[in-house]
C-alpha positions as CSV (number, residue, x, y, z in Angstrom):
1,X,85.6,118.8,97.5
2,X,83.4,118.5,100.2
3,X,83.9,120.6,103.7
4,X,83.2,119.0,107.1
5,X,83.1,120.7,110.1
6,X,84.2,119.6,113.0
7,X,80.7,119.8,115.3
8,X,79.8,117.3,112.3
9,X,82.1,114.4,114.3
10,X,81.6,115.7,117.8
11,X,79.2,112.6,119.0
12,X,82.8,110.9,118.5
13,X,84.3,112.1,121.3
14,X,85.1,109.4,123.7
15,X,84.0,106.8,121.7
16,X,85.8,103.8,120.4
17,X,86.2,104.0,116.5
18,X,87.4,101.5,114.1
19,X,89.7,102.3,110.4
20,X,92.3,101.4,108.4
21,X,96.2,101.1,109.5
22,X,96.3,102.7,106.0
23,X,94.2,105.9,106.6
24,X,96.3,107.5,109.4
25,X,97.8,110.2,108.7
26,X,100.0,111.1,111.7
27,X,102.0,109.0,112.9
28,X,102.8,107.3,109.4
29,X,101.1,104.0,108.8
30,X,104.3,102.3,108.3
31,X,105.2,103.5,112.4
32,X,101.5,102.1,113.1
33,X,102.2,98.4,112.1
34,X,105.6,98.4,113.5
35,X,104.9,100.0,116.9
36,X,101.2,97.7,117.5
37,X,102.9,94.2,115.8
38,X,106.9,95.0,115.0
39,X,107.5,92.0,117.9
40,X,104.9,89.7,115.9
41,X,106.0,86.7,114.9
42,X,105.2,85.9,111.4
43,X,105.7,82.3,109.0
44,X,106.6,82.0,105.5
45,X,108.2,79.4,103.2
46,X,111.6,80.4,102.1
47,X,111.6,80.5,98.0
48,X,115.0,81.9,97.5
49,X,118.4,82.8,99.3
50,X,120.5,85.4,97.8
51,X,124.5,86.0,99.5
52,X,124.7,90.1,99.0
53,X,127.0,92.8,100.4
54,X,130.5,93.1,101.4
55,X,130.0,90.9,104.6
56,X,128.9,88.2,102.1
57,X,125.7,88.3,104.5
58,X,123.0,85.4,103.4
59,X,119.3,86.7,102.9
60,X,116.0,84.6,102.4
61,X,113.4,85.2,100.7
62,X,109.7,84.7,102.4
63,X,106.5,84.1,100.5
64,X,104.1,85.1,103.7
65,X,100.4,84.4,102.9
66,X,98.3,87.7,102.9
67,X,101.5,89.7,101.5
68,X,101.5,90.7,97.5
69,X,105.4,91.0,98.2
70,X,107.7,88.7,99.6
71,X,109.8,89.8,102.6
72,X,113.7,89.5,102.2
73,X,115.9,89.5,105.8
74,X,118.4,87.9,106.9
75,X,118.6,84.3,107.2
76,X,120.7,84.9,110.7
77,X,116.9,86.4,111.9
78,X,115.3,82.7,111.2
79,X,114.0,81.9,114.7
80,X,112.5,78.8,114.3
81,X,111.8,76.4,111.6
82,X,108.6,73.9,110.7
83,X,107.8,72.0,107.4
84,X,104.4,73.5,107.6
């Protein structure tokens, strides 16, 4: 393991710096992405809806282009629809 000092990084100070969502460490990442673009609106074609729960609530199931996963919400959260 290699030790870095801090006087190593000092000609950072004031300086704008650019890194991954994914290597902060406090606050989480996950806090990162939803604080910077949790009001983001995001597309996605609906492959599947599922009725789950007690409610007999209605989720879809989004294929969004750039995620490996798709999302699951529910449908009541659809905002707007398009055919592309």
């Amino acid at each position: 393991m290699k030790i870095v000092t801090t006087e190593q990084f000092a000609f950072l100070l004031n300086r704008f710096v650019r890194f991954k969502v994914s290597d902060v460490t406090i606050p989480g990442p996950q806090e990162v992405v939803n604080e910077l673009y949790g009001r983001d609106m995001v597309q996605g074609k609906v492959v599947d809806i599922t009725v789950s729960g007690t409610m007999e609530q209605a989720f879809i199931i989004v294929q969004v282009e750039g995620m490996n996963a798709p999302l699951i919400l529910p449908a009541e959260k659809v905002i707007g629809i398009t055919d592309r």
